[in-house]
Every structure is written in C-alpha cells, then in structure tokens.
C-alpha positions in Angstrom: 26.9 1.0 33.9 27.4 2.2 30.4 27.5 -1.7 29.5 24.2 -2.0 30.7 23.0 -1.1 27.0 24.6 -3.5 25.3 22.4 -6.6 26.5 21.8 -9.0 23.8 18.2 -8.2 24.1 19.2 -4.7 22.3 21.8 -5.8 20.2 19.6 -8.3 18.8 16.4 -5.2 18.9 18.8 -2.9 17.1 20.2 -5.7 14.4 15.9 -6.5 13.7 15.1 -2.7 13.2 18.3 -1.9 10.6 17.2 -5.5 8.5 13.7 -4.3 8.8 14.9 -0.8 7.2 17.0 -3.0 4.9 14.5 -5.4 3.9 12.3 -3.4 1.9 13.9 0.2 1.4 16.1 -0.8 -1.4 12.8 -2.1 -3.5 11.1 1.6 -2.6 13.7 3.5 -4.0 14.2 1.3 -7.2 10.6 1.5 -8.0 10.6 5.2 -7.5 13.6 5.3 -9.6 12.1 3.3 -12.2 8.4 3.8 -11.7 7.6 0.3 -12.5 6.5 -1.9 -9.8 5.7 -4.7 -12.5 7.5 -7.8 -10.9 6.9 -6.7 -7.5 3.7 -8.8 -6.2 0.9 -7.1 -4.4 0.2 -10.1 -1.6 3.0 -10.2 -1.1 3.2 -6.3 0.3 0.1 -6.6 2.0 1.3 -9.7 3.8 4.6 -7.5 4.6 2.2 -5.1 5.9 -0.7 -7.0 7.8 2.7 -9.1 9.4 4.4 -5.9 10.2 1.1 -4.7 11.9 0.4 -7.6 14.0 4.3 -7.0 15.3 3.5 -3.6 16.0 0.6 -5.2 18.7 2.5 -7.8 20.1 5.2 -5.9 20.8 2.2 -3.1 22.3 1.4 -6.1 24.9 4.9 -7.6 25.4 6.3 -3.3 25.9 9.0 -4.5 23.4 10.1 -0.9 21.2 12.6 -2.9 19.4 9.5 -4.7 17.9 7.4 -2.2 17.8 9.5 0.7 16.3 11.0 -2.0 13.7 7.7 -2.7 12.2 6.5 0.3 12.5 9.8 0.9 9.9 7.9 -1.7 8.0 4.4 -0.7 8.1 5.5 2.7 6.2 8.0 0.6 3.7 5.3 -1.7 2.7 2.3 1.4 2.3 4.7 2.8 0.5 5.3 0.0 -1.8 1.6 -0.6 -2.0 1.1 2.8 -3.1 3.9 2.7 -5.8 2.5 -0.8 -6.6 -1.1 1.0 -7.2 0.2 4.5 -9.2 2.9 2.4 -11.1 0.5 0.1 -12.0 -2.5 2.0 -13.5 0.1 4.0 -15.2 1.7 1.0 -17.0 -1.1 -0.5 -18.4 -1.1 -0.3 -22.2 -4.6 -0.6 -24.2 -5.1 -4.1 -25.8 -4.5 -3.4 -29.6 -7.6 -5.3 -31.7 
C-alpha cells in the first residue's frame, strides 16, 4: 500500500512544484542580493504571476494540489519579484544630468 503514493500522477505533481520553486527563486535571491532588478522585465513577472493565478483556479476546479500548491509557490515568487522589480527600480534611477 505504501506504493500507492508513488503514482506517476504525484511524481510528476511533486517534480512541477520543486521546478516551480526552482524557476524563479534563484532570480529572488540575486536581486535581493544585488538590489538591482535592471535586466529583469516587468511583463514578464506579471505574465509569471497572472499564469501562475489562473493555475491556481484550474487546479481549484480540477481538485489538483499538485497544481494548485505549485503555483501558489509561484504566485509568491513572482509578487515578490514584482515588488523587488518596483523598490529596486525607483531606487536606481539616476537624475538626467543637463
């Protein structure tokens, strides 16, 4: 019975939640590192994050947790990011010399 848990279905739900965790940690934690989000673009975070959302509902209606705790992963990597993006941003900006 112990086998049970290792259906494909899991294996698969438990390889999408670590590349999920992968996929945009290490960019969190070198922008906090640096405090420059500079070459990191801001669609593209808030298409991370809108995408990561609509996981989160389809996998609400399909009662998939693999889905749904794997974006939620991503939801809170990419607000995250966004807010770096923001700070790191407004911080960076140098005045235009005349």
């Amino acid at each position: 019975m112990a086998l049970s848990f290792c259906t494909l279905e899991n294996l698969s739900g438990g390889v999408a939640i670590v590349t999920s965790i992968i996929g945009l940690f290490p960019q969190v934690y070198k922008s906090y590192r640096t405090k420059s989000t500079a070459d990191i673009s801001m669609s593209m975070l808030i298409n991370y994050l809108i995408c990561s959302v609509a996981w989160i509902i389809h996998g609400v209606y399909t009662n998939s947790p693999f889905v749904i705790y794997g974006n939620i992963v991503g939801v809170i990597l990419s607000s995250g990011s966004i807010v770096q993006k923001i700070i790191y941003d407004k911080h960076s900006k140098k005045p235009i010399e005349v």
